[in-house]
N, C-alpha and C positions, 0 to 999 in steps of 0.2 A: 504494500500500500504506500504512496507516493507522501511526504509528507509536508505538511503546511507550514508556510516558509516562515508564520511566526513561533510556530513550535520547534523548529528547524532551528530557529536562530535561540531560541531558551535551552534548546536541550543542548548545541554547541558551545555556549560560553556557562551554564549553568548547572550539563549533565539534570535540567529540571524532570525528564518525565521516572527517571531512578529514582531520584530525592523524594518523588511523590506517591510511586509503588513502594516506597519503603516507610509509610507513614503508616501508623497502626492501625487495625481495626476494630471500631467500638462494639460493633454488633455481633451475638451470633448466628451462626448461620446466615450473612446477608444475600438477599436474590440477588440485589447490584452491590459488585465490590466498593469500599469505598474511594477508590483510585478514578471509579469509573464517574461518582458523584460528586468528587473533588472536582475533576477535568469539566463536568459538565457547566457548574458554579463559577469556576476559573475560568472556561471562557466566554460561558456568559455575560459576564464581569467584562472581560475583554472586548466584548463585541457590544457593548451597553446597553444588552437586553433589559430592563427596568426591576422584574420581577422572577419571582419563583415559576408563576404558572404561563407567564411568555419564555422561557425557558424549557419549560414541558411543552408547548407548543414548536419551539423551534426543532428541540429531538423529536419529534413524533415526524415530522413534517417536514421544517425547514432548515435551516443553515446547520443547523447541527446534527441533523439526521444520520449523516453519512459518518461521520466521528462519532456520536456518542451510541444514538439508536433510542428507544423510546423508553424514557423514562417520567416518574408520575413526580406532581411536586409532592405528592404525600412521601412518597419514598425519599424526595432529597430532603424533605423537611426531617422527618426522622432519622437519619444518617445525621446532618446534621445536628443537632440533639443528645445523640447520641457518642458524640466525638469528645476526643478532651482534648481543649483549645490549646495547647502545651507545644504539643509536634506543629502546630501549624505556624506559631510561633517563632520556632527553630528552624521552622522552613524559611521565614521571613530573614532572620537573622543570617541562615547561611548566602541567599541571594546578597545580601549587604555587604557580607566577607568575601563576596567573588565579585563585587563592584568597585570595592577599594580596592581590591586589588589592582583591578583592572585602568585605574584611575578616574575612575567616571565623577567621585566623589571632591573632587579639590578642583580647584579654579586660582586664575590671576589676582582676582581681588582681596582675595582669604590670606594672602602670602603664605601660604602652606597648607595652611590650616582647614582643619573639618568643622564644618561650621552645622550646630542644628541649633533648631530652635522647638521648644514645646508651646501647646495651646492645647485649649479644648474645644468644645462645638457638643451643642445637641443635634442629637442626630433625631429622634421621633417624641411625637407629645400625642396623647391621647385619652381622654375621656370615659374610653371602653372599653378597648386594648392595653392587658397587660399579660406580664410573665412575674414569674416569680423575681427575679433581679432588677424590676421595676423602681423607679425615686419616685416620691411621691409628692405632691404639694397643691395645696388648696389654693385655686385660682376665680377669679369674678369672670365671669363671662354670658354673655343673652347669648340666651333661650327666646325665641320668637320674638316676643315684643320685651322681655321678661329677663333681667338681671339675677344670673342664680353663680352661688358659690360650690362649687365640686371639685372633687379631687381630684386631680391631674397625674396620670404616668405618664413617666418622661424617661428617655436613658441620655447619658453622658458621657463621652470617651473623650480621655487627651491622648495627642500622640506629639511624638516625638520624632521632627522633619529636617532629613540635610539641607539648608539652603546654600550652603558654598560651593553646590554644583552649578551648573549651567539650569539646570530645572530641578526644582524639589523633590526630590525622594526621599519616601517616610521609611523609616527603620522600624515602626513598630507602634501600637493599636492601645489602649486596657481601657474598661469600663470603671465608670465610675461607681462605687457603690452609697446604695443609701446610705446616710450620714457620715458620709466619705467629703472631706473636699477635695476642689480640684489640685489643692498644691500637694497635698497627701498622695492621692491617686497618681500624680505625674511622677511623684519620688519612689515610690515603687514601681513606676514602667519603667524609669530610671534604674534604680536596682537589678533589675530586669536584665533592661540589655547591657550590664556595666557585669551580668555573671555570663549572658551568653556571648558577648563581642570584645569583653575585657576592659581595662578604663583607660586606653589609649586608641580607641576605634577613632574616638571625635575628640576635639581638642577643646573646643569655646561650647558653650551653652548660650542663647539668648532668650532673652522670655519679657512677657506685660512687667507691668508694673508690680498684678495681684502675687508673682514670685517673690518678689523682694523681701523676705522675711528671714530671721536668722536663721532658724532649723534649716530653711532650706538651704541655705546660701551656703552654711559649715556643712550641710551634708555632701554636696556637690566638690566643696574644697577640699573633703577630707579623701573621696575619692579623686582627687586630684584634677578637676576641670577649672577652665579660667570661664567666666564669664561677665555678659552684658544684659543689664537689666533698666528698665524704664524706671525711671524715679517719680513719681507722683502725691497725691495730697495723703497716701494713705501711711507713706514716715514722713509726719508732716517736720519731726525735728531736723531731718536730715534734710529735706528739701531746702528749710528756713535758713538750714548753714550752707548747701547749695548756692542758693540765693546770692546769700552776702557773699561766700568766694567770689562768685561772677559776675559782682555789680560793677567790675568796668568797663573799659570799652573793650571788645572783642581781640582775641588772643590771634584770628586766623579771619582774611574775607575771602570770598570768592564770588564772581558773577560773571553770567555769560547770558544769551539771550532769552533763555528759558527758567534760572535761578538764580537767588542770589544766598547767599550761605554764608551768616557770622558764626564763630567758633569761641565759647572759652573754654578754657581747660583749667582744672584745678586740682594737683598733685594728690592731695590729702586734704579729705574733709571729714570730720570727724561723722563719726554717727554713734550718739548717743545707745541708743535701744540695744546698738549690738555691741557697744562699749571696745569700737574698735573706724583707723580710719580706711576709705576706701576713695578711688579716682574718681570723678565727677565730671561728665561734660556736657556743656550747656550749647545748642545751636539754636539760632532762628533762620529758620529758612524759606524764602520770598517768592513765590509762582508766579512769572508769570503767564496769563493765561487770558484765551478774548473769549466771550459770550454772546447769544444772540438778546440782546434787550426784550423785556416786554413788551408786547404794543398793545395798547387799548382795545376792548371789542369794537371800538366807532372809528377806530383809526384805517387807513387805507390798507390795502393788502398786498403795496409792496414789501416786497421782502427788505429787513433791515439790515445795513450792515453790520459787524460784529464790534464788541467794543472791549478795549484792554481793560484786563482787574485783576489786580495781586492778591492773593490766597496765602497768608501767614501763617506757619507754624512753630511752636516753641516745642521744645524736649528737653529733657534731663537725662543723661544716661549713668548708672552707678555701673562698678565695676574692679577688677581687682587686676584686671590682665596689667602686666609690666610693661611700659610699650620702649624704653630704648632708643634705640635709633627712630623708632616708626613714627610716623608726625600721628598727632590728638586725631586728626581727621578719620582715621582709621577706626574710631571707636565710635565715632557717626557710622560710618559705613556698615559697620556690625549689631548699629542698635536698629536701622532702617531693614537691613536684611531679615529681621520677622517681619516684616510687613509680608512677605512670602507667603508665608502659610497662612495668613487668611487671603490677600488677592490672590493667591494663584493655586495653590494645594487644596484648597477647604473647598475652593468654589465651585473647581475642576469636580471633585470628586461626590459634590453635591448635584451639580448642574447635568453630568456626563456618565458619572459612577454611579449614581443614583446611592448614594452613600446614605441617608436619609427615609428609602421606601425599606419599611420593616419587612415586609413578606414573609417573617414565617415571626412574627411579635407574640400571636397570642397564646399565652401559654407555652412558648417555648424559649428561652431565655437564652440556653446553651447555644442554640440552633439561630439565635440574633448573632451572639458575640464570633461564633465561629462563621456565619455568614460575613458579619463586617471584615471581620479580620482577611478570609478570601480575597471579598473585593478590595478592599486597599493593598492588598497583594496582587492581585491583577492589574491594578493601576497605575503601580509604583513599576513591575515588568512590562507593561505598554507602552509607560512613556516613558522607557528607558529605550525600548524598540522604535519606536517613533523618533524620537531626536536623534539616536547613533546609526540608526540604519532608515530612515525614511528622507526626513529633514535633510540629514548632512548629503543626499545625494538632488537635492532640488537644487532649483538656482531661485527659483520665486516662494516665498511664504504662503501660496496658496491652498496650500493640502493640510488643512488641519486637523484636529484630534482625532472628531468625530467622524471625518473623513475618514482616517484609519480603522475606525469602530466598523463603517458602512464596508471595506475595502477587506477586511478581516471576515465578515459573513459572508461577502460575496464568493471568497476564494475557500472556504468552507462547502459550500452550495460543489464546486467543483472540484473535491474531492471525490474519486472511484469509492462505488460502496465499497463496506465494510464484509469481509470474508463470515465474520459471526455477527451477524446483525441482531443476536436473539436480546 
């Protein structure tokens, strides 16, 4: 049987379809192995089929017919369910140690360095829908004409995303648990991949502001990472010495047509709470940018021309990294590089992954967590295929993601059946 040229390229630098016959199996007796239910969710994922049961649709019928063969979503829901999210995990982690290798992971702007950054995201809210692993919280919301208070299931995962690549790839998934927070939850997926990848895989951590806290901070240093963190109202001591460090005139300017960029830097600034000091740096930076004005409902219906307006922003960035030779600017550059995984990682994987449709929520918890985890594994191996072997051979940006997703079903469709199609 001929094989598809993006399994082709995962099993050549990844050895992937081994990795994934060697995952265990939770069931006895299963009619479908679970290699066969992984593959089908995997590229599902891949091909950005939405749900559980358009996925049973496509093996029955279409794009995946010829690969996988017909399977029900009751079967993939229970396999998943039935699985312990562990191995899939370690699955995640081994692609990661075959892409550092490979260099995929570092870039010019990091100067060396592996750069991730953590966040969270809700992923589903519901009303009606739950599972056992469910958060729970009491929210105001109408009912027809009628304002009524009921309890809300919701889940939450942080994950933890390289962005000193050329595109964001995530290392790795955890659900948040009821009365868990998020900085708790992110330090054990931290934990995590610091026992499966070691504490020299990534070098810098960057994170919001809500990380900034001591436990976390000495957790992170003790396992030896440097990092960049947003400084905001919530140390408000720290800011307030912040402040007064950088009340003069700026340390660095920069402007060109599109920004302009003051810099102060401040070696050591004390911070009380953690009774200890740390770097500080303060930028404002200037957009600009044109709009098309409002026009009146009575005004004419030519069209208006656009009009210049600067868009300010202030930051603060805490931080412990040593920087030496490397000029202040460097530590803007690494506090902006989260912006990443909310515009470009969360959005992708909401918009495209469909990272957000529960499809197998009620009542099966296991079978949510190991579904997510798939697809942010499918997505993190697509657009690593996309960009090293799609992208790098166009001359024009016009083949995007999605485009791959459509170009990936289609070339499925034209796979020769399957010798065991049972």
């Amino acid at each position: 049987m001929s094989r598809h040229q993006f399994e082709a390229y995962l099993d050549k630098v990844f050895h992937f379809s081994r990795r994934v016959a060697a995952l265990p199996e939770g069931r006895h007796y299963p009619r479908h192995p679970w290699e066969k239910v992984f593959d089908a969710v995997f590229l599902g994922a891949a091909c950005q089929f939405p749900a559980l049961h358009r996925i049973e649709a496509e093996c029955r019928d279409g794009a995946l017919s010829k690969r996988i063969g017909p399977l029900s979503e009751d079967a993939i829901g229970y396999a998943l369910e039935l699985q312990d999210p562990g191995p899939i995990f370690a699955l995640g982690c081994n692609m990661a140690r075959r892409l550092k290798r490979n260099g995929v992971l570092r870039s010019e702007w990091a100067r060396g360095r592996v750069v991730a950054a953590v966040d969270g995201i809700e992923i589903c809210s519901s009303f009606v829908r739950c599972c056992d692993l469910c958060m729970e919280r009491r929210v105001t919301h109408k009912v027809g004409e009628q304002l009524r208070e009921d309890i809300q299931y919701y889940h939450r995962i942080v994950a933890v995303i390289v962005v000193s690549a050329p595109f964001p790839i995530p290392l790795g998934i955890r659900f948040q648990k009821h009365g868990e927070t998020e900085v708790a939850c992110t330090l054990a997926l931290l934990k995590d991949l610091n026992d499966q990848l070691g504490r020299r895989f990534f070098d810098l951590l960057v994170a919001d502001a809500l990380y900034l806290q001591t436990p976390f901070v000495e957790a992170i240093e003790k396992i030896g990472w440097e990092w960049v963190i947003n400084l905001k109202d919530n140390q408000p001591e720290l800011l307030a010495e912040a402040e007064q460090a950088t009340a003069g005139p700026p340390h660095f300017q920069e402007s060109n047509k599109k920004q302009e960029l003051q810099l102060w830097h401040a070696p050591e600034v004390l911070w009380p709470v953690a009774d200890r000091s740390v770097r500080v740096v303060k930028t404002v930076r200037t957009l600009h940018k044109n709009r098309v004005p409002l026009r009146p409902a009575s005004a004419s219906k030519k069209p208006n021309a656009k009009e210049a307006f600067d868009e300010q922003g202030l930051n603060f960035y805490a931080t412990n990294v040593e920087l030496g030779l490397v000029p202040p600017s460097f530590i803007h550059q690494l506090g902006r590089s989260r912006w990443t995984i909310d515009a470009d990682a969360f959005q992708t994987l909401t918009t495209d992954s469909h990272l957000k449709q529960p499809s197998v929520h009620q009542g099966r918890g296991r079978a949510l967590v190991n579904l997510t985890m798939i697809r942010v594994l499918a997505y993190a191996l697509t657009i690593v295929f996309y960009h090293r072997q799609v992208r790098s051979h166009l001359r024009k940006a016009s083949f995007g993601f999605c485009d791959l997703a459509r170009k990936l079903a289609y070339l499925f469709l034209l796979l020769p059946p399957r010798m065991d199609s049972s």
